[in-house]
BASEDREN-903424 format. One record per residue (C-alpha): x, y, z; residue in three letters; residue number from 1. Coordinates in steps of 0.2 Angstrom, whole numbers. Layout:
> X	Y	Z	ALA	NUM;
...
REM end
This chain:
> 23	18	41	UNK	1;
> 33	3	47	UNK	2;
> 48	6	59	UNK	3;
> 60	-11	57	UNK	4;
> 69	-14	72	UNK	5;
> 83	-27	69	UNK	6;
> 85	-36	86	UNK	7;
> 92	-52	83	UNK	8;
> 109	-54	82	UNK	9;
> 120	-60	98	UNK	10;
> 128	-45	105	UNK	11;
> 144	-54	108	UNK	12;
> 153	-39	112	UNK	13;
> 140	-37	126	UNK	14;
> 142	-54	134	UNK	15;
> 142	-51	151	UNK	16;
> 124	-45	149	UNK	17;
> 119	-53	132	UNK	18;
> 119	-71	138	UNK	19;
> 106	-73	147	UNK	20;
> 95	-57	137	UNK	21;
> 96	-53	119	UNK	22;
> 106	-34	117	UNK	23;
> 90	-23	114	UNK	24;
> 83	-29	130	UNK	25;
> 99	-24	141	UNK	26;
> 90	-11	152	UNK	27;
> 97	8	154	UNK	28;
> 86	16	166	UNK	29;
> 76	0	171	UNK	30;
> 71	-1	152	UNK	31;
> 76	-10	139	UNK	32;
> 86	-2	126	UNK	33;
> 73	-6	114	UNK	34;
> 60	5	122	UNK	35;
> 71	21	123	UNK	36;
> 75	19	104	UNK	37;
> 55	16	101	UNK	38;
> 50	30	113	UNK	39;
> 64	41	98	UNK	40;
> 51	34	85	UNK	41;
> 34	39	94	UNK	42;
> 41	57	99	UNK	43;
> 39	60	82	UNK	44;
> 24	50	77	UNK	45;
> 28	36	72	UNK	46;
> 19	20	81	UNK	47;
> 22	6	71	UNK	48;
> 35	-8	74	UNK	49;
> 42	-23	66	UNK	50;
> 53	-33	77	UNK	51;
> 67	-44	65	UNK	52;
> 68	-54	83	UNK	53;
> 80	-70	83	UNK	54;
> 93	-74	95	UNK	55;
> 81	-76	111	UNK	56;
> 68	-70	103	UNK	57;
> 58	-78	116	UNK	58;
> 64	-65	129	UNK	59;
> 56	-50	119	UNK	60;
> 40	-57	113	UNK	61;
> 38	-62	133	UNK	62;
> 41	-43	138	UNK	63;
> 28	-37	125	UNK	64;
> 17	-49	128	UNK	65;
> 13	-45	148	UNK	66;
> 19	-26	142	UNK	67;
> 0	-19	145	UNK	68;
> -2	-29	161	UNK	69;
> 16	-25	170	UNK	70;
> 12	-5	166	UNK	71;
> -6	-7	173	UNK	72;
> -17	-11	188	UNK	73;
> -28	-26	188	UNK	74;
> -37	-38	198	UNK	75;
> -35	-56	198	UNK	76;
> -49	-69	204	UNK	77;
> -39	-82	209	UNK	78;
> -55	-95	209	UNK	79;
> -56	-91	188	UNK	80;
> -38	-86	185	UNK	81;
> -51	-69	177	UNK	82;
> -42	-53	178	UNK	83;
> -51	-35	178	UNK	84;
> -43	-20	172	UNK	85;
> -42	-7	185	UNK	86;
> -32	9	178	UNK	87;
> -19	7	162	UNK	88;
> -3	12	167	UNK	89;
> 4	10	149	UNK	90;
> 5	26	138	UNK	91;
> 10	20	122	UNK	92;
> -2	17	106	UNK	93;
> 9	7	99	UNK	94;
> 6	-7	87	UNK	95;
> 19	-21	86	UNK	96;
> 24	-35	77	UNK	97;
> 39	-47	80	UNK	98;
> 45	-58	69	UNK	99;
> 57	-73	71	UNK	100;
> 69	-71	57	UNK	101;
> 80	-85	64	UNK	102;
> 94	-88	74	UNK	103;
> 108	-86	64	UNK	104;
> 102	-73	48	UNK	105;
> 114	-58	47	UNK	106;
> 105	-41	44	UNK	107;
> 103	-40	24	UNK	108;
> 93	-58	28	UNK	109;
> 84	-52	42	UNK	110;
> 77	-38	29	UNK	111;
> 73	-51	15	UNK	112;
> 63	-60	27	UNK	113;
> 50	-46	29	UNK	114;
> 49	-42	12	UNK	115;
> 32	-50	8	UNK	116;
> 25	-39	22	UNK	117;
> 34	-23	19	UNK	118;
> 33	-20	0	UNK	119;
> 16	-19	-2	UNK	120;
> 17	-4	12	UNK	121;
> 31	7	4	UNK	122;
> 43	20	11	UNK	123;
> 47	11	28	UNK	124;
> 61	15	43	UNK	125;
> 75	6	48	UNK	126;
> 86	6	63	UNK	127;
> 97	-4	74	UNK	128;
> 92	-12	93	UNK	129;
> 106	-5	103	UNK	130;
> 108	14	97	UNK	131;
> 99	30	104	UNK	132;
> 100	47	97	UNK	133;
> 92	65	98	UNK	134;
> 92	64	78	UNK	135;
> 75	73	71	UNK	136;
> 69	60	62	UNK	137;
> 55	69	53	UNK	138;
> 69	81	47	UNK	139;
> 76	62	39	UNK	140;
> 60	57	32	UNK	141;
> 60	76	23	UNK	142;
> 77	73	17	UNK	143;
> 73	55	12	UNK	144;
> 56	62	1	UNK	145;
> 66	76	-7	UNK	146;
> 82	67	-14	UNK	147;
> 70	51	-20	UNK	148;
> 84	40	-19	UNK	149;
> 79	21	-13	UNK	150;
> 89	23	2	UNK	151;
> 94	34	17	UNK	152;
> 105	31	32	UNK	153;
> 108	43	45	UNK	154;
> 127	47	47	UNK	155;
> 136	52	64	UNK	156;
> 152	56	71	UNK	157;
> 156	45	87	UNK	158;
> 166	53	99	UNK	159;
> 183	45	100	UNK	160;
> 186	36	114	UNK	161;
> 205	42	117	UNK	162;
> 213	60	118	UNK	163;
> 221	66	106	UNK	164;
> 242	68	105	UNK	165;
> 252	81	95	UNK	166;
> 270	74	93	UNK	167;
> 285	83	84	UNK	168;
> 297	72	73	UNK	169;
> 312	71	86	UNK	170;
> 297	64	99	UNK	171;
> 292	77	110	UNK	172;
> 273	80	114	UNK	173;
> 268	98	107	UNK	174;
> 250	97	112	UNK	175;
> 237	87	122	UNK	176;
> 221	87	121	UNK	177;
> 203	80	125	UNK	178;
> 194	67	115	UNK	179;
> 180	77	100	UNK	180;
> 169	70	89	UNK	181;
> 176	77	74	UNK	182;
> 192	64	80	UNK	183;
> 179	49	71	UNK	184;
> 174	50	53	UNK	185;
> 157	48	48	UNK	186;
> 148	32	50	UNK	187;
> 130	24	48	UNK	188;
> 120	28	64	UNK	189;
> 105	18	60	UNK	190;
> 90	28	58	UNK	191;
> 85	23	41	UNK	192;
> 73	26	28	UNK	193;
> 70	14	16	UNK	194;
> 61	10	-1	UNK	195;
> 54	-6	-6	UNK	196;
> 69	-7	-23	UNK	197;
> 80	-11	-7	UNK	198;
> 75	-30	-7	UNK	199;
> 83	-31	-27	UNK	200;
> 100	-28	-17	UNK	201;
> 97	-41	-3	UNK	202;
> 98	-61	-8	UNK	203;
> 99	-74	8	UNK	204;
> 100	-77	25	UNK	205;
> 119	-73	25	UNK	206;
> 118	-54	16	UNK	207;
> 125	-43	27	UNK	208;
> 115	-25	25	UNK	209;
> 131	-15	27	UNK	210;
> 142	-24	16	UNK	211;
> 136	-28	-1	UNK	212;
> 121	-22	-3	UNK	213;
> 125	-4	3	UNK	214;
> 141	-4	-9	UNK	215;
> 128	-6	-25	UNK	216;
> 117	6	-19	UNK	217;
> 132	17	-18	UNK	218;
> 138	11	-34	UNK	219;
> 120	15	-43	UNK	220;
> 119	32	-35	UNK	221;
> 103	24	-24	UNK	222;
> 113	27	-6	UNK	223;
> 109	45	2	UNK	224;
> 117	52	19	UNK	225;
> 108	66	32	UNK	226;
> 123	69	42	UNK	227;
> 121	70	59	UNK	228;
> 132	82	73	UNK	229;
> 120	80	87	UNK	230;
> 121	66	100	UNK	231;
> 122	48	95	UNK	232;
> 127	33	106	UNK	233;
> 127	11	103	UNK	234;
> 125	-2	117	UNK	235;
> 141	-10	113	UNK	236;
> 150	-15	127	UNK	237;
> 148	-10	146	UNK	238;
> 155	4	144	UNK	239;
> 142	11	131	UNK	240;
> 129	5	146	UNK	241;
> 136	12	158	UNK	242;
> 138	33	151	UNK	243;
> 120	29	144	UNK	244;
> 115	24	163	UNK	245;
> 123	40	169	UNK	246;
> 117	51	157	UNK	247;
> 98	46	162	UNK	248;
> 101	46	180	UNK	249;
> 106	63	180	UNK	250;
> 91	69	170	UNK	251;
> 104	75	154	UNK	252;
> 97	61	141	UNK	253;
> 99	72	125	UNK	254;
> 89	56	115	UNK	255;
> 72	59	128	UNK	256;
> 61	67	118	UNK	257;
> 48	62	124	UNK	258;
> 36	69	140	UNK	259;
> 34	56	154	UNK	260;
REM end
């Protein structure tokens, strides 16, 4: 079963990193985004990735290309250019494809664009380049089975990114308190699961997934949620980077579910 990975949009909001690399390949713990939210997928079986690449694209077929050779040891005659595998560092069985879906294509077009290759396959995954989460994805992929609806998003709770005032009508502050995640209302988180009657809903290069397209399936009763409580964090801005880089560096990653 295909994961789809949309990785090609600008990541404007990400600037001061995004101008010289496209978003998923912003690093968090010396890795790009983009491995931690395939590493998600493997954990629970799943080993088989279509990249939607476009804005520098370049940049991510480059890092999969040399993948096998940066995560091994090798030896290089420097009279032939030959090169000998010595030990594979690289752990992953992986299977990837990227695909340029161009430049400017929002994310409904960046799905049509795959759709040759992706419907004859069937039920396939969808997610995001810039979001990580300890979601259990083969409880989706049970929920997705059982409802047979042509579509499931994974719904979450950000947590709100101010405290929380209570005031009184003549102004004085009653209460104070920290920031929850029950302060945000229920979003898409990405974490897809998909059925080929999806590309009926999608028409050009300038569909945008979440617009539209998500408001018929809604409206035909196709749209399904598995809401989410557990953790769930996007790569937005530096901040996002930086509590993604602090929660791997003191070991307390609730998305690693994976053994090293």
């Amino acid at each position: 079963m295909q994961v789809v990975i949309l990785c090609g949009g600008k990541g404007t909001r990400l600037a001061e990193e995004t101008s010289v690399r496209p978003k998923p390949m912003v690093t968090v713990g010396g890795h790009p985004i983009l491995w931690h939210i395939m590493k998600i997928y493997g954990a629970h079986g799943f080993d088989r990735f279509t990249l939607a690449t476009g804005y520098l694209g370049d940049y991510i077929k480059n890092y999969f290309l040399h993948y096998s050779a940066l995560n091994s040891d090798f030896e290089v005659d420097l009279t032939t250019g030959a090169t000998t595998a010595l030990q594979s560092g690289s752990k992953e069985k992986w299977k990837v494809r990227l695909i340029d879906t161009g430049q400017e294509t929002l994310t409904g077009g960046r799905l049509l664009r795959l759709k040759e290759q992706l419907k004859p396959q069937g039920t396939f995954l969808l997610t995001y380049g810039d979001g990580v989460s300890d979601v259990d994805l083969t409880k989706v992929m049970e929920f997705h089975r059982a409802h047979k609806r042509l579509a499931t998003i994974t719904a979450v709770r950000p947590t709100a990114r101010f405290g929380g005032l209570e005031i009184t009508d003549d102004g004085k502050i009653s209460a104070f308190r920290e920031k929850l995640p029950t302060d945000e209302g229920w979003i898409n988180g990405g974490f897809m699961v998909l059925e080929p009657g999806v590309f009926e809903y999608l028409e050009d290069d300038t569909t945008i997934l979440e617009q539209e397209p998500m408001k018929r399936l809604v409206k035909d009763g196709q749209l399904m949620a598995y809401q989410h409580d557990g953790f769930w964090q996007c790569m937005d801005t530096i901040r996002d980077r930086e509590l993604l880089e602090h929660l791997w560096a003191e070991g307390r990653a609730p998305w690693k579910a994976w053994r090293d």
